[in-house]
N, CA, C and O of each residue as an XYZ file, in Angstrom:
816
protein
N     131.567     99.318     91.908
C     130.817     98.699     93.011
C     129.420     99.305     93.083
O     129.256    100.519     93.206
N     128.290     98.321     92.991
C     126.836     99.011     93.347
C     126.755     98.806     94.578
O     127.640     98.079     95.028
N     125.925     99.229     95.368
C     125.805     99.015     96.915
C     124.338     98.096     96.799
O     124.014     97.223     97.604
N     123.472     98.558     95.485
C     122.148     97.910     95.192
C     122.359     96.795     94.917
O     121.889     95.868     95.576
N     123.324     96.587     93.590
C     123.435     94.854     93.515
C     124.232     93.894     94.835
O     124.125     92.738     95.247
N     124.842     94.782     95.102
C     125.300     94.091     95.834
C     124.687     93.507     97.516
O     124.901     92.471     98.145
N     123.695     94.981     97.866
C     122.473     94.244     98.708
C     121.422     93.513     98.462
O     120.836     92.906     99.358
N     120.975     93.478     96.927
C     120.129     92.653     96.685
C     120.960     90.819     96.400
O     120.299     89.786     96.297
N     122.446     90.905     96.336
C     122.453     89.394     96.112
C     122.932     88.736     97.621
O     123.010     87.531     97.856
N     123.203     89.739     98.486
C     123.294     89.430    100.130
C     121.632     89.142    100.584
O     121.311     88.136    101.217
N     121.021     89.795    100.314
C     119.826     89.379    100.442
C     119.206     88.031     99.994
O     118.666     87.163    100.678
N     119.386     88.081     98.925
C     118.932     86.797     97.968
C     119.942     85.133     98.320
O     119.720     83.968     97.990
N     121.147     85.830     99.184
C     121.580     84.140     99.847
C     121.518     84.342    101.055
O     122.314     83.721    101.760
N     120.426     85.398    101.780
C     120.203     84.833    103.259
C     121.092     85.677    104.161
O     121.189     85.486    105.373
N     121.869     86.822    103.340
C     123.360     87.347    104.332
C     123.053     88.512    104.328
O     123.524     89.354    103.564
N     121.890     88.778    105.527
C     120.826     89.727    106.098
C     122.043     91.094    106.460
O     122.158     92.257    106.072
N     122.731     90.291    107.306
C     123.319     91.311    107.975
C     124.626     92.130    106.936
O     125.101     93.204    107.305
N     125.073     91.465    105.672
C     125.702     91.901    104.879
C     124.554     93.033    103.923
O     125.005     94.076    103.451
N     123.680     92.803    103.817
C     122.713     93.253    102.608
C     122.472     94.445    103.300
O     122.562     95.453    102.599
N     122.127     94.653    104.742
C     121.690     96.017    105.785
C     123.096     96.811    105.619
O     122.908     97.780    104.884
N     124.055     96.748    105.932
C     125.298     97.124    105.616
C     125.303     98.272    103.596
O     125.417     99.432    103.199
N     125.145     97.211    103.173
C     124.946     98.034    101.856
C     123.759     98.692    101.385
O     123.720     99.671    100.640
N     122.556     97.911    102.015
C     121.424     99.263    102.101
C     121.610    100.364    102.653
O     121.065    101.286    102.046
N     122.311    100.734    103.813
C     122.413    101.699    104.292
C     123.394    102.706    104.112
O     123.823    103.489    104.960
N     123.819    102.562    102.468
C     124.491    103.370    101.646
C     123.232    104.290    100.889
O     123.290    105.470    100.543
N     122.415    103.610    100.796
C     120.873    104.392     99.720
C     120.166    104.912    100.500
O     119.149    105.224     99.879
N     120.063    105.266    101.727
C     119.187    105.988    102.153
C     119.065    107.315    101.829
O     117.995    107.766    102.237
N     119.661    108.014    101.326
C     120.247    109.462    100.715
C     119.697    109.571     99.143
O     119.251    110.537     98.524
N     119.880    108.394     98.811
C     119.475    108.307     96.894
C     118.447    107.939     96.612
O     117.731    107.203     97.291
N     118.148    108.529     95.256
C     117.060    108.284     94.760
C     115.810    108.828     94.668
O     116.112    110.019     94.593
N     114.742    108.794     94.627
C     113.694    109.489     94.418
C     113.272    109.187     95.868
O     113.878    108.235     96.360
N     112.177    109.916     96.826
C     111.361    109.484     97.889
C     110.794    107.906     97.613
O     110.746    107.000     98.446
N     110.462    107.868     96.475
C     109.424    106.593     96.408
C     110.458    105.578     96.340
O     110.088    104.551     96.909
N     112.048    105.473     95.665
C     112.887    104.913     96.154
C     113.749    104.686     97.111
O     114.567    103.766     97.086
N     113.549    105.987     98.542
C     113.870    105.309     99.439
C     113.315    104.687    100.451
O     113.867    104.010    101.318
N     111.748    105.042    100.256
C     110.919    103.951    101.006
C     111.477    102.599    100.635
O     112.197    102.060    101.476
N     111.267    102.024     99.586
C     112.372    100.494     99.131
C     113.248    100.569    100.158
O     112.986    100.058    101.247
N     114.237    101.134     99.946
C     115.434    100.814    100.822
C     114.857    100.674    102.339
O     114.890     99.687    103.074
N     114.312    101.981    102.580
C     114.044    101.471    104.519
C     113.501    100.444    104.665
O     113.769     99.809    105.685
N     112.325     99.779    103.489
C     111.697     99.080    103.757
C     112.320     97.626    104.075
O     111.996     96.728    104.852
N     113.526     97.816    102.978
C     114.495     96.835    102.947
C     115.215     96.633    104.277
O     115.179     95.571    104.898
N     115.541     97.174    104.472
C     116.624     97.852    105.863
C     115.573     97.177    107.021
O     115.906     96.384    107.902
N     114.466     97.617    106.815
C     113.817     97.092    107.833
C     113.490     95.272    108.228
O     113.621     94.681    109.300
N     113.028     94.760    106.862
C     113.209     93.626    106.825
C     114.361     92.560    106.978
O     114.152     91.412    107.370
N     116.304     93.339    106.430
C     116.756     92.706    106.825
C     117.302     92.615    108.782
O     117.855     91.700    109.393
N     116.865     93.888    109.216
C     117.207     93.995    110.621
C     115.795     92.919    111.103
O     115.772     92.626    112.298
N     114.958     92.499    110.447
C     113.879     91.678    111.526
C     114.298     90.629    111.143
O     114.088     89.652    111.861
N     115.031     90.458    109.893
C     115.524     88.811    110.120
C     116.566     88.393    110.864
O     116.903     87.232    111.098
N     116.993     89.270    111.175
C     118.506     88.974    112.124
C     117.837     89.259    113.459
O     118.616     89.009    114.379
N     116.609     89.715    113.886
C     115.922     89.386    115.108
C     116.314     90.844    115.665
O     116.083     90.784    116.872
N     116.689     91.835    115.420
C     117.136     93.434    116.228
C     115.510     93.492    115.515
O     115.233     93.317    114.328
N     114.968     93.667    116.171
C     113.159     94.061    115.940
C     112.933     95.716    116.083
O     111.964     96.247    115.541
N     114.187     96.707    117.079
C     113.840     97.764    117.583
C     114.033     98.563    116.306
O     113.137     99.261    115.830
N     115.547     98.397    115.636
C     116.129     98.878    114.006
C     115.140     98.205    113.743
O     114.331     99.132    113.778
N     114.402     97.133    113.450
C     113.764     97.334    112.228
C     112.494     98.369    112.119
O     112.159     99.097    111.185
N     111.895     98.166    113.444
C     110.455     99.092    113.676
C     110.718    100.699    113.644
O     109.760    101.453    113.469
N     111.991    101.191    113.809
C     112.364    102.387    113.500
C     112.276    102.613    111.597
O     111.542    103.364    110.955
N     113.005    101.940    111.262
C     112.945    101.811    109.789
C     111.636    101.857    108.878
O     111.359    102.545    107.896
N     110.835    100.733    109.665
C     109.258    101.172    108.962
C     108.880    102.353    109.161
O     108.194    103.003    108.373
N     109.530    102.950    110.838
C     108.545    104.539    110.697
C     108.963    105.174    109.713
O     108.204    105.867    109.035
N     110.619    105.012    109.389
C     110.865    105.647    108.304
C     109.876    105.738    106.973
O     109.490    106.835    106.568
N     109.579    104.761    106.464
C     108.984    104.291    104.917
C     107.486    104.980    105.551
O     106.851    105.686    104.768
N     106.900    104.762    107.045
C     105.485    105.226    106.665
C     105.351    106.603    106.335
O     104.599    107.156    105.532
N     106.607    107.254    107.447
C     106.987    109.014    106.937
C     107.415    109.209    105.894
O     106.894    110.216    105.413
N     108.218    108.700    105.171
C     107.903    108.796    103.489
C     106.776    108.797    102.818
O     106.296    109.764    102.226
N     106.330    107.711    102.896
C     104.801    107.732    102.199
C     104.152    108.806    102.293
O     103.786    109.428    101.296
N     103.872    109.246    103.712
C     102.756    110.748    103.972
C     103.056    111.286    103.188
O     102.238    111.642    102.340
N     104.577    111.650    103.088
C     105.347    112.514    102.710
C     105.240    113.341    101.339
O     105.374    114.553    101.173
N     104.859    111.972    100.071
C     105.377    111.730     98.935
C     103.757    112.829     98.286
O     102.582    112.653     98.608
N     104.299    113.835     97.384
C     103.280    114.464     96.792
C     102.195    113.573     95.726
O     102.353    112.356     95.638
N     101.215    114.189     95.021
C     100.071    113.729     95.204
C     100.552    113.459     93.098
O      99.678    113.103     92.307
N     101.961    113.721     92.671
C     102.079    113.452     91.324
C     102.623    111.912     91.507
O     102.544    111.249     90.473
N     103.181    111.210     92.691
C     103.953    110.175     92.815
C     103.161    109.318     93.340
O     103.725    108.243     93.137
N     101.860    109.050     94.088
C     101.104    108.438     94.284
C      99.853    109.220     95.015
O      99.993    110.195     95.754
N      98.511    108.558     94.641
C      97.291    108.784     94.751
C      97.412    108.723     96.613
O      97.977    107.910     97.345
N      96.513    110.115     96.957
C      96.552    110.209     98.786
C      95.828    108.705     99.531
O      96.203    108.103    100.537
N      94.988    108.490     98.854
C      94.406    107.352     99.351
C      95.838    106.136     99.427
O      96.304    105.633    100.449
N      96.139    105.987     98.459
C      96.768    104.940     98.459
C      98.030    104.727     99.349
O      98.461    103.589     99.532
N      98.751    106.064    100.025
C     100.082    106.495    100.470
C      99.503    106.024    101.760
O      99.925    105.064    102.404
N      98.164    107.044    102.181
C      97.780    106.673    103.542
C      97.637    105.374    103.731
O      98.317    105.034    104.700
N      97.163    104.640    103.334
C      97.260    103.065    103.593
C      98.300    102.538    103.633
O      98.414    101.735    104.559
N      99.662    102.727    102.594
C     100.455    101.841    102.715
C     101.468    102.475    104.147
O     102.259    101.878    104.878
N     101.043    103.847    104.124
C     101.850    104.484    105.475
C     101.348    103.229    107.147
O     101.896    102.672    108.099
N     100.211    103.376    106.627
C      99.371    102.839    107.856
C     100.035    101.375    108.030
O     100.478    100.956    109.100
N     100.033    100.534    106.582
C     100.739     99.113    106.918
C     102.032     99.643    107.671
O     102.035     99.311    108.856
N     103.117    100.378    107.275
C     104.117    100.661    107.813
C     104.498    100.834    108.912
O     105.576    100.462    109.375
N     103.198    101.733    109.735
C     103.403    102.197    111.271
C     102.646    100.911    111.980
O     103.012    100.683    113.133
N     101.387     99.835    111.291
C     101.683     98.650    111.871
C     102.432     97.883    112.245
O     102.304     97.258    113.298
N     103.668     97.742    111.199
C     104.354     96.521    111.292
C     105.292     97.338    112.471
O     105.893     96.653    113.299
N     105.384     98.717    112.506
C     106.154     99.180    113.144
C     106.237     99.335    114.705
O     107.193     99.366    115.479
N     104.653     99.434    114.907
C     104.416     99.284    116.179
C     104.080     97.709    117.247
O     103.695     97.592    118.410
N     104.478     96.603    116.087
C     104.587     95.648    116.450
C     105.870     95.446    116.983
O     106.185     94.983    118.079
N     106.742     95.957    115.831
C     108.613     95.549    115.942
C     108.869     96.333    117.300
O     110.034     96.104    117.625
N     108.293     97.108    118.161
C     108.690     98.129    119.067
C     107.606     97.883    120.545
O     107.160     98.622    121.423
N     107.541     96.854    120.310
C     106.893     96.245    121.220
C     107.130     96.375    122.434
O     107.191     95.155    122.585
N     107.397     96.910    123.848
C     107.942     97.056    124.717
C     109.210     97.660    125.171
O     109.955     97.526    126.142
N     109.156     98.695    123.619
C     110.167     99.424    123.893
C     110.158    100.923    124.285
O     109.037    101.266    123.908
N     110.575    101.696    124.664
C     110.482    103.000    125.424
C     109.984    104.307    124.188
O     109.470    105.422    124.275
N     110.473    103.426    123.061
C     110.295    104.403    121.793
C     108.632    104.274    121.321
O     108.061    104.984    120.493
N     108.175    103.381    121.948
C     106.931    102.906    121.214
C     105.616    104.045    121.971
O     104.521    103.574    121.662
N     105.510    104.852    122.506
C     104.415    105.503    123.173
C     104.731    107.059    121.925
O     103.904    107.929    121.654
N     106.044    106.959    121.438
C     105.780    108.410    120.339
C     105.539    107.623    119.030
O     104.957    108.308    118.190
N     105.844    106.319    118.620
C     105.163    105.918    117.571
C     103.740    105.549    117.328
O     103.077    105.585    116.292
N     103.429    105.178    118.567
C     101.941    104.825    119.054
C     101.028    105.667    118.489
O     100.030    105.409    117.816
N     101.598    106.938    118.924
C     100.767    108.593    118.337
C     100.928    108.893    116.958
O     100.092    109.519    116.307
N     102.155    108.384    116.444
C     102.274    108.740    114.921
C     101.084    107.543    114.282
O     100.362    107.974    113.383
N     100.924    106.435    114.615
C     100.428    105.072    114.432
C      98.738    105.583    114.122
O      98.006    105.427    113.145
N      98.512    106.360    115.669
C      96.990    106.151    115.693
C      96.493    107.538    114.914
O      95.297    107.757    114.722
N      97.750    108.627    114.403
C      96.654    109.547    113.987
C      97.036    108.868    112.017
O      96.601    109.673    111.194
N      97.433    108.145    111.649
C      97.589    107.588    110.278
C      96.189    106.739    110.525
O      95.337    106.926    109.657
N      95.834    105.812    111.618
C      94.730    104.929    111.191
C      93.533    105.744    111.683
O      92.567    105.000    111.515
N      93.100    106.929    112.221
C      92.278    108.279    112.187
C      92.132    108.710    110.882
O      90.963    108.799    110.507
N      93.386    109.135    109.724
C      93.016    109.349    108.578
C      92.804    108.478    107.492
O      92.527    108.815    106.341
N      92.956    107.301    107.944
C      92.582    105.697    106.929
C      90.831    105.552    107.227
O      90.030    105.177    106.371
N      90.469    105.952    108.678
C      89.100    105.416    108.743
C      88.501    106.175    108.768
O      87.472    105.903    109.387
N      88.557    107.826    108.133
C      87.640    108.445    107.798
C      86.461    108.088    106.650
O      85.339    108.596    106.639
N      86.946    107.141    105.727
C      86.193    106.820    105.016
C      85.394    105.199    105.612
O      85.188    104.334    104.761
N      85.224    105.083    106.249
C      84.593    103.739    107.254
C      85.450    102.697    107.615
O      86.643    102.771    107.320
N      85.081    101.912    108.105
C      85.589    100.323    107.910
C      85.918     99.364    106.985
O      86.865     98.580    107.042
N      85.114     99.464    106.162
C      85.328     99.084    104.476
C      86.670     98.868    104.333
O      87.645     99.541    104.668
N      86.490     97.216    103.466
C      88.071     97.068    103.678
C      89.493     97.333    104.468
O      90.641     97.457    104.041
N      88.943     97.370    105.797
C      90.233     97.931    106.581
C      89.524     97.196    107.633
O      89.641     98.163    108.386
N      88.808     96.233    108.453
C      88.080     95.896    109.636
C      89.725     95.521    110.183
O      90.341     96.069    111.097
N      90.148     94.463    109.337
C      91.632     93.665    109.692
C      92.647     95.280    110.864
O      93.063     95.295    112.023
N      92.644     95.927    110.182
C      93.406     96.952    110.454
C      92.637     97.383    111.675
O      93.254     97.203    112.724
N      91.001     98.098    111.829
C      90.434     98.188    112.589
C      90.740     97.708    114.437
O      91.111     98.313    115.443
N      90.262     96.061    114.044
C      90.709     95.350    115.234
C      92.116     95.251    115.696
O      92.299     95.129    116.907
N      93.383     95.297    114.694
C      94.623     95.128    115.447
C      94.378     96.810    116.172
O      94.647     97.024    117.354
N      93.904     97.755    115.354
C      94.040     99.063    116.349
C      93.111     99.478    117.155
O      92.910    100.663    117.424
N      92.406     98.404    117.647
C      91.314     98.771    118.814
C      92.220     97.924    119.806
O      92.649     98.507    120.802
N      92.540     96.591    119.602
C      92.941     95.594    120.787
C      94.832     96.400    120.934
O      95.505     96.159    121.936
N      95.194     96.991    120.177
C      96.514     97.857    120.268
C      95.651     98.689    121.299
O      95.314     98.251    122.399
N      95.373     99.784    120.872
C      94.588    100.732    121.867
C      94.537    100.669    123.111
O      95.077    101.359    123.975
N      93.512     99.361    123.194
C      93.290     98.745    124.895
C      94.445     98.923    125.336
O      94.686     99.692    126.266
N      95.599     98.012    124.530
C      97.246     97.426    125.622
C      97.445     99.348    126.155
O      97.634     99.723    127.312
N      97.358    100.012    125.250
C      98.260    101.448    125.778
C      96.875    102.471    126.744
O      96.753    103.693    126.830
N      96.150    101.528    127.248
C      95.029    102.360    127.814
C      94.108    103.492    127.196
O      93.534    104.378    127.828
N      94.090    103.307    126.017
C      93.187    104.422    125.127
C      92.442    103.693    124.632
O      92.521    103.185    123.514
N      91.201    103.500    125.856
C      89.944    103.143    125.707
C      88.941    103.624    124.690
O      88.403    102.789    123.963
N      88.559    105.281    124.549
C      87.393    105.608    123.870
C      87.878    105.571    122.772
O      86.952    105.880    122.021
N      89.362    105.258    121.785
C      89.355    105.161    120.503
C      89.623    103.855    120.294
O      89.710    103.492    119.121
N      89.802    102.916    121.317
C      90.164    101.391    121.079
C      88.156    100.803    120.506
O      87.707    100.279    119.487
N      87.425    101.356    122.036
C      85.650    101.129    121.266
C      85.516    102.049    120.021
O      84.404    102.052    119.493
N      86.278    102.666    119.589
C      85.436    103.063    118.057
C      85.581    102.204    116.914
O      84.806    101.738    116.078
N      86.942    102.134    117.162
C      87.382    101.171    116.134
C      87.095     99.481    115.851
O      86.801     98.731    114.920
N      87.360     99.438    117.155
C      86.307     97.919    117.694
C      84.863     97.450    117.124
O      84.523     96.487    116.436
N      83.913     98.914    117.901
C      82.922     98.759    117.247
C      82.754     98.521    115.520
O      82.470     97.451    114.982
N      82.987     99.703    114.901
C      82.648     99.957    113.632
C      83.332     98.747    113.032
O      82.901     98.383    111.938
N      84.104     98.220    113.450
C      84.514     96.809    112.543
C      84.139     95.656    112.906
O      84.596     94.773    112.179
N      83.039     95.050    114.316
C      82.075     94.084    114.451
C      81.007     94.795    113.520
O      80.341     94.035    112.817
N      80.770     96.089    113.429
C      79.541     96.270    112.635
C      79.968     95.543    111.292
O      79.302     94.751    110.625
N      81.056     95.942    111.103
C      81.215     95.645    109.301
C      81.264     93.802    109.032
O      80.956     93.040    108.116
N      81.827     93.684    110.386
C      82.028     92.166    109.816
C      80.754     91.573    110.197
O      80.293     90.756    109.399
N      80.008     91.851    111.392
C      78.390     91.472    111.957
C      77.656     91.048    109.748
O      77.180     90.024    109.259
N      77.904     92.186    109.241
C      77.090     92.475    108.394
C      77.548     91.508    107.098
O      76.829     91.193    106.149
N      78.565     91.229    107.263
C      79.541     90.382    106.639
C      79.116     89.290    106.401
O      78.758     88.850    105.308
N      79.132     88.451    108.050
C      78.459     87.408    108.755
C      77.794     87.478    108.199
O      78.188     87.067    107.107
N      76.490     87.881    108.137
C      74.897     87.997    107.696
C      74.471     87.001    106.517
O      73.750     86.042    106.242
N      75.615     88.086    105.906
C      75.293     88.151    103.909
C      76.143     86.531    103.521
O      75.715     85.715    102.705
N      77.195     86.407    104.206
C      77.986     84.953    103.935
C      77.420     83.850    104.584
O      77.783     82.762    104.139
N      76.394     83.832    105.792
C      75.978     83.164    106.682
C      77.547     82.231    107.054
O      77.664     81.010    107.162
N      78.624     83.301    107.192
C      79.791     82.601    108.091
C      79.889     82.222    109.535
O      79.930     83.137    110.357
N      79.930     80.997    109.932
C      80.077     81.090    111.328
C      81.192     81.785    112.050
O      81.058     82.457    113.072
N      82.457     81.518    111.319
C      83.412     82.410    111.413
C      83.568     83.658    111.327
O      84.682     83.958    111.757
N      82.901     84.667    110.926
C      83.162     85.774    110.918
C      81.946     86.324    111.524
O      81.867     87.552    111.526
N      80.523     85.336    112.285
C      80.080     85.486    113.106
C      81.102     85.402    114.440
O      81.484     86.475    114.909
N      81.384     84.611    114.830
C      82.238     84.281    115.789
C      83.049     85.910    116.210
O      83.294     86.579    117.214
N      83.199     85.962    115.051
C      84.812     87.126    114.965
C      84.072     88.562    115.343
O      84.699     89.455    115.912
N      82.822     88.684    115.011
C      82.350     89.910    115.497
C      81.820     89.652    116.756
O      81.833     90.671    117.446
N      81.337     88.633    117.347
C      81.036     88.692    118.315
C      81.951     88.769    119.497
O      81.840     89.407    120.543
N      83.006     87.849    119.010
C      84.334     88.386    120.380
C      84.694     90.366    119.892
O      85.361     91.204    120.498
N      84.149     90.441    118.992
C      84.738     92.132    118.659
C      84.068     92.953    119.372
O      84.545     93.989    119.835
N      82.778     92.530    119.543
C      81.393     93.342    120.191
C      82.227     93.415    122.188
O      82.772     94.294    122.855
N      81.837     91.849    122.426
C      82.721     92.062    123.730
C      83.576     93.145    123.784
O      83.153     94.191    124.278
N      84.756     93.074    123.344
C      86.024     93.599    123.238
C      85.671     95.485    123.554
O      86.162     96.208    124.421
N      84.778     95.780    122.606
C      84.005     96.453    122.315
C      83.326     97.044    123.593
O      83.494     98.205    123.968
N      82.636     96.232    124.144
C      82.155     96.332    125.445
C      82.930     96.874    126.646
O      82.569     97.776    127.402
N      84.057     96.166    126.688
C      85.238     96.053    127.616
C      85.509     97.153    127.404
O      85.110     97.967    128.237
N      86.271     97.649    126.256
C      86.922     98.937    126.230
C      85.760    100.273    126.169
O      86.306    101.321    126.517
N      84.813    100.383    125.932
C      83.603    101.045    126.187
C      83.296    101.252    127.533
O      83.418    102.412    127.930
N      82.937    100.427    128.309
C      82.823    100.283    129.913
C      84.178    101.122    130.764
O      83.902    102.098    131.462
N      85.284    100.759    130.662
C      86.579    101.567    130.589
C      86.899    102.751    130.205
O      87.849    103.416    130.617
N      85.815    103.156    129.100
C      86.001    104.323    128.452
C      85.208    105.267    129.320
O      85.541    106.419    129.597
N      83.655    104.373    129.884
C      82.962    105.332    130.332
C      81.520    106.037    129.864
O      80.610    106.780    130.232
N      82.185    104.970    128.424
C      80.923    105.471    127.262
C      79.809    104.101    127.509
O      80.096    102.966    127.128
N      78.460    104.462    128.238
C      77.833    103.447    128.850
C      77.021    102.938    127.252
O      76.845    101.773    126.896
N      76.611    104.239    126.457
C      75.404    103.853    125.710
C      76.305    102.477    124.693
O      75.877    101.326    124.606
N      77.548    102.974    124.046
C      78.110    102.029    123.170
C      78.658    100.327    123.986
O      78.906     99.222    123.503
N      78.658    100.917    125.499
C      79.209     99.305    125.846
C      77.416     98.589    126.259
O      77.334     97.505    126.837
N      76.461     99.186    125.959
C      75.217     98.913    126.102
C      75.001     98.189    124.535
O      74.704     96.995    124.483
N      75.129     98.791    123.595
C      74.855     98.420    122.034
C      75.621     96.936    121.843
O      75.327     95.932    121.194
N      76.497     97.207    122.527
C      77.980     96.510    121.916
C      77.639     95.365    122.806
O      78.343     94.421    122.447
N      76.940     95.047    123.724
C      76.820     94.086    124.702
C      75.580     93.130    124.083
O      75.742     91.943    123.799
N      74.259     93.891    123.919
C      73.666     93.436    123.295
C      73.752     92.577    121.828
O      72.929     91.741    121.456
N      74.790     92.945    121.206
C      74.662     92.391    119.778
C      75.728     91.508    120.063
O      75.506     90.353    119.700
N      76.785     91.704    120.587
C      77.544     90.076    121.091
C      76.090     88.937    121.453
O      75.798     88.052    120.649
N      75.322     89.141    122.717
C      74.381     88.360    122.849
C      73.805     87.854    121.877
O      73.641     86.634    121.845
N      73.404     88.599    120.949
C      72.110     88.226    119.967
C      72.700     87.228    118.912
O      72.106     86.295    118.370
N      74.559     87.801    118.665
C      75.402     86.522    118.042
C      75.178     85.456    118.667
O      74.788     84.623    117.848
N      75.212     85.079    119.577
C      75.890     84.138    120.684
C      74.360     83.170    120.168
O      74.526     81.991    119.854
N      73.432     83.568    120.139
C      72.512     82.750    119.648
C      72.092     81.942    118.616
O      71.792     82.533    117.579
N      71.998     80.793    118.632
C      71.834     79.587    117.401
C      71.117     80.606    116.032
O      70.256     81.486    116.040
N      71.875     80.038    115.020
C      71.539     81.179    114.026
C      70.236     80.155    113.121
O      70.508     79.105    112.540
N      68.947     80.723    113.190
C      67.872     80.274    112.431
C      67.941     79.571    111.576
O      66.924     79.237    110.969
């Protein structure tokens, strides 16, 4: 008996709740980088059967693996990111649940060490963790993140002459504003107010 083949062909006809059952024989085996797979698995089949709380526990699992995993099994850059997708999806699945204010903290200091290197390629990530931020009342890191990713996409806009991703920085700038004003921090909900405006204007 494999517990692998046999969760991957419960999986593969839809029999979620049979396939979680035999994943949760592998959590013990294998290399680290193979049991991220499994939680990851584990996690996906508990969100298809709709238990959202098991599954968002499970991603924390795979993102704490990832940190985890030394620097011969994957490149640091690359772990931190996929950790970061992990404690996203995770802090979605845990949505109103009592567990979600200690994942929140695991959540926001992974996207602290993703955006040390800017916005660049990560704005997407940026905005879900500024408008996350706001919901849990952590204003002055909801405007950082806010900001620096209307900057990136403002600049975006520019170079594509997108109306759309004009649009998208300018509700970011607001947003920006809002949680700035809240924060307390006058000069950035001052910046951030202004350049929503200057969007908002017919583009030459």
């Amino acid at each position: 008996m494999s517990h692998l083949i046999d969760a991957i062909h419960a999986e593969t006809r839809g029999d979620f709740r049979t396939a979680a059952e035999r994943y949760r024989h592998l959590t013990e085996s294998g290399s680290p980088l193979d049991r991220v797979g499994i939680y990851q698995a584990l996690a996906r089949c508990h969100e298809k059967l709709g238990d959202l709380k098991a599954g968002g526990q499970w991603r924390r699992r795979a993102g704490e693996t990832y940190l985890e995993l030394p620097d011969d099994a994957m490149a640091k850059d690359e772990r931190q990111y996929l950790a970061l997708v992990e404690y996203r999806n995770a802090v979605q699945d845990l949505a109103g649940d009592p567990s979600l204010k200690e994942v929140a903290s695991e959540y926001k200091a992974v996207l602290a060490e993703n955006w040390k290197g800017g916005p660049e390629g990560l704005t997407h990530e940026g905005l879900f963790g500024g408008i996350f931020l706001m919901g849990l009342g952590d204003f002055g890191a909801a405007a950082r993140y806010l900001f620096d990713s209307a900057e990136a996409i403002s600049e975006q806009a520019t170079e594509a002459r997108d109306p759309e991703l004009r649009a998208a920085a300018r509700r970011a700038y607001e947003l920006t504003h809002e949680a700035a004003m809240k924060a307390g921090n006058m000069q950035v909900a001052q910046v951030a107010k202004v350049r929503a405006f200057d969007l908002a204007q017919p583009q030459p």
